[in-house]
C-alpha positions as CSV (number, residue, x, y, z in Angstrom):
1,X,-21.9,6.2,-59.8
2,X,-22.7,3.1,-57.8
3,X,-21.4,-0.2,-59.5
4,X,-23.8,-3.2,-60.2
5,X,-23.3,-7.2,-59.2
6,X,-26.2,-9.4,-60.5
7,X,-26.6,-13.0,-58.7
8,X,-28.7,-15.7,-60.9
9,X,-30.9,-18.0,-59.2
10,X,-31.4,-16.4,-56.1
11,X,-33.6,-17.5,-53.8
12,X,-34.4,-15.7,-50.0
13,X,-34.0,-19.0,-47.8
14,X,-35.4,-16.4,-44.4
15,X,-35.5,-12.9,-42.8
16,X,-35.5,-11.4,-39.3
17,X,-36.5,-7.8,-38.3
18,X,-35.6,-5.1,-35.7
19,X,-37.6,-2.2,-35.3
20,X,-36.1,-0.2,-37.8
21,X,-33.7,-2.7,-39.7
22,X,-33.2,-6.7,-40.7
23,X,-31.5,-8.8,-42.2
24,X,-32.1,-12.1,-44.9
25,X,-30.6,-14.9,-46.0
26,X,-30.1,-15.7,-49.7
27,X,-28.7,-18.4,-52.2
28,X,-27.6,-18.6,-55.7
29,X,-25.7,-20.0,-58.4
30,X,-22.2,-19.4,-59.0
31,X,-21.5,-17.3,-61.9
32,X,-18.7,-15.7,-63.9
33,X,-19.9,-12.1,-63.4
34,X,-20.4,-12.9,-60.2
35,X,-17.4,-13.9,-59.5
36,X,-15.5,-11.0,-61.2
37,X,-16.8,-8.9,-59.1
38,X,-16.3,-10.3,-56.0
39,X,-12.5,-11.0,-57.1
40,X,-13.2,-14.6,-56.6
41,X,-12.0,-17.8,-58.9
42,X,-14.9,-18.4,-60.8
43,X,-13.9,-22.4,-60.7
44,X,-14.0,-24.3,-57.3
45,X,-12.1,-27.3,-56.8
46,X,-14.2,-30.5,-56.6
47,X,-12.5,-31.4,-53.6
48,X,-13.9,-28.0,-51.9
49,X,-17.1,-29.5,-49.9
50,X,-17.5,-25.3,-49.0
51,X,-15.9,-22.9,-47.0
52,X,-16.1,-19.1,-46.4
53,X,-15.2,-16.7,-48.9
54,X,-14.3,-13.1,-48.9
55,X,-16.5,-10.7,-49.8
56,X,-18.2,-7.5,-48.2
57,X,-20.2,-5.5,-49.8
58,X,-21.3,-1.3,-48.7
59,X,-24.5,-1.9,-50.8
60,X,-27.4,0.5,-51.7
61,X,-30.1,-0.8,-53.0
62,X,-31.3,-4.9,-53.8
63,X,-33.6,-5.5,-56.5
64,X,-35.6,-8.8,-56.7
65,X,-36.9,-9.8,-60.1
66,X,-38.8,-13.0,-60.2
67,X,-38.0,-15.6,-63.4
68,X,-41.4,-16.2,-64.1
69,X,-42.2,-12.7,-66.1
70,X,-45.9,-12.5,-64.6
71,X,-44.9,-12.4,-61.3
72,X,-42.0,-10.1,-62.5
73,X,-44.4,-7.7,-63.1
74,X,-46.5,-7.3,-60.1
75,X,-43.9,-8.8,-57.2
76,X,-40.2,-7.3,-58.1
77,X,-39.4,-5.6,-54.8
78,X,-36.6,-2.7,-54.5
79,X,-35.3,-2.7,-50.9
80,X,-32.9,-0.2,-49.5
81,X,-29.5,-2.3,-48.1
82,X,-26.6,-1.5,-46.0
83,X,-24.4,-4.2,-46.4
84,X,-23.9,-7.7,-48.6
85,X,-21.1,-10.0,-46.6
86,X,-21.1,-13.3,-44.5
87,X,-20.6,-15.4,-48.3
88,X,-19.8,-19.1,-48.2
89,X,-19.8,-21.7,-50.9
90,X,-21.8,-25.0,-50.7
91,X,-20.9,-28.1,-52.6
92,X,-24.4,-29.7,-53.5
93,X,-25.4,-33.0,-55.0
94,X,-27.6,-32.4,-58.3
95,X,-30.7,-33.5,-58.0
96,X,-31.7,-36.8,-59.4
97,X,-27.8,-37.4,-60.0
98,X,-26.9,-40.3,-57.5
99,X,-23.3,-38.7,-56.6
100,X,-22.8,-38.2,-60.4
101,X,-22.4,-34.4,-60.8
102,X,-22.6,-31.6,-58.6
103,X,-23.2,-27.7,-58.3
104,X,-21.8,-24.7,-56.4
105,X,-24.3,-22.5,-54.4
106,X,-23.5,-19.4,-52.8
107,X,-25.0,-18.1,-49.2
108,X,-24.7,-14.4,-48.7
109,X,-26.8,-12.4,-45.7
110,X,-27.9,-8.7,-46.8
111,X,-28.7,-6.4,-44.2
112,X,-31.3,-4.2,-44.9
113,X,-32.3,-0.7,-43.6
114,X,-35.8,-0.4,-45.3
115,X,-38.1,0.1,-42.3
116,X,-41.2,-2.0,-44.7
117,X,-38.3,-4.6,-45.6
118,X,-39.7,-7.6,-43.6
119,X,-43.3,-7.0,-45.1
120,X,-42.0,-6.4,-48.6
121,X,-39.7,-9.5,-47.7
122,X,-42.6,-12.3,-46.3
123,X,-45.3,-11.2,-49.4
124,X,-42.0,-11.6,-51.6
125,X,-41.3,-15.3,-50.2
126,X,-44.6,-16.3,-50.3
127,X,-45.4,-15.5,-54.0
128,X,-42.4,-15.7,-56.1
129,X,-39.3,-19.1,-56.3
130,X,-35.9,-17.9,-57.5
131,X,-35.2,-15.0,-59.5
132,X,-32.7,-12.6,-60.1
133,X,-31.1,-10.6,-57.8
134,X,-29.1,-6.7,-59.0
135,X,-27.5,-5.1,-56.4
136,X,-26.0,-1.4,-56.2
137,X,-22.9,-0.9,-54.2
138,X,-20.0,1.5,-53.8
139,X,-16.6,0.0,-54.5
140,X,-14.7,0.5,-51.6
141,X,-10.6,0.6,-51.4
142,X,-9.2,-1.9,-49.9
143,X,-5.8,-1.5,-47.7
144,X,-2.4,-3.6,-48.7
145,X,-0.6,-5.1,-45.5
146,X,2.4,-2.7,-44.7
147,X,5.5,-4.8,-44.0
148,X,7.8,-3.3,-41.3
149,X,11.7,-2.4,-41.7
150,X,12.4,-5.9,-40.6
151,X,10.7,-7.3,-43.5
152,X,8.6,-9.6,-41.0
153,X,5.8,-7.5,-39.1
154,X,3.2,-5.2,-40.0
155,X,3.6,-2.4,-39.5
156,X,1.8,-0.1,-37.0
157,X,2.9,3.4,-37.1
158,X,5.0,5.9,-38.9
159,X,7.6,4.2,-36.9
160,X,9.5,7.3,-35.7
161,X,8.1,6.5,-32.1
162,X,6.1,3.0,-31.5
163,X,4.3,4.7,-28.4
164,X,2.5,7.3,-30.2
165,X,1.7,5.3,-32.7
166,X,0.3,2.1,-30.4
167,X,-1.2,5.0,-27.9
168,X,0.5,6.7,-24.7
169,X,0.0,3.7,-22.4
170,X,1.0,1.0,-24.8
171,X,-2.8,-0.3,-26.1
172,X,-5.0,0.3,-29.0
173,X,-7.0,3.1,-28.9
């Protein structure tokens, strides 16, 4: 069963399209659950202005519910996704707050595989502000680094022989 990750305050800041794919740009609040399941400290230093952070996602499915609950109703959008990654964090200046206090806002690109994404995507922008963003995704195993006998080095084969392992003329393949 596919796992769930729910960003607050998400709003689709653009889109592009290929013939049979795309891909959009979104921002939202930090968050707690958000965090947890990214694996990700859920406070940011102050002194952090923004950086990258790690994060990729083999999603499903993105579901778009708008705040306001009239618009929920008519303009949620379901899109078929491939893939959640690209995340950084931005350091932002609160509005009205002359330097005073600050929020966290996180960038994220989804890349979609719906072939009516783009047009469910522009009538989406066009009607609806922020809202609330659920997406499915498989949890995918991720790989410690293997140390080498050495202790130093990662290690690249079985190490019984170093040319089988790195390929018969020395290179990747």
């Amino acid at each position: 069963m596919p796992d769930k990750v729910t960003f607050l305050s998400t709003q689709l800041l653009s889109f592009k399209r290929q013939p049979e794919s795309g891909s959009a740009q979104f921002s939202c609040s930090l968050s707690r659950p958000m965090c947890n399941a990214m694996g990700w400290e859920i406070d940011i230093p102050e002194f952090i202005a923004g950086g990258k952070l790690d994060g990729d996602l083999a999603a499903h499915t993105l579901y778009l519910t708008p705040k306001d609950r009239t618009l929920a109703q008519q303009h949620a959008v379901e899109l078929e996704i491939s893939r959640v990654h690209k995340f950084r964090s931005i350091r932002l200046e609160l509005e009205n707050s002359r330097g005073v206090g600050y929020r966290t806002e996180i960038r994220f690109q989804v890349n979609f595989a719906d072939v009516k994404g783009a047009r469910k995507l522009e009538e989406y922008i066009l009607t609806c502000g922020k809202s609330t963003a659920t997406i499915t995704y498989t949890r995918q195993a991720v790989q410690e680094t293997l140390q080498g006998a050495a202790g130093g080095e990662p290690l690249l084969s079985g190490g019984e022989d170093e040319e089988e392992g790195l390929g018969a003329k020395g290179g990747i393949q």
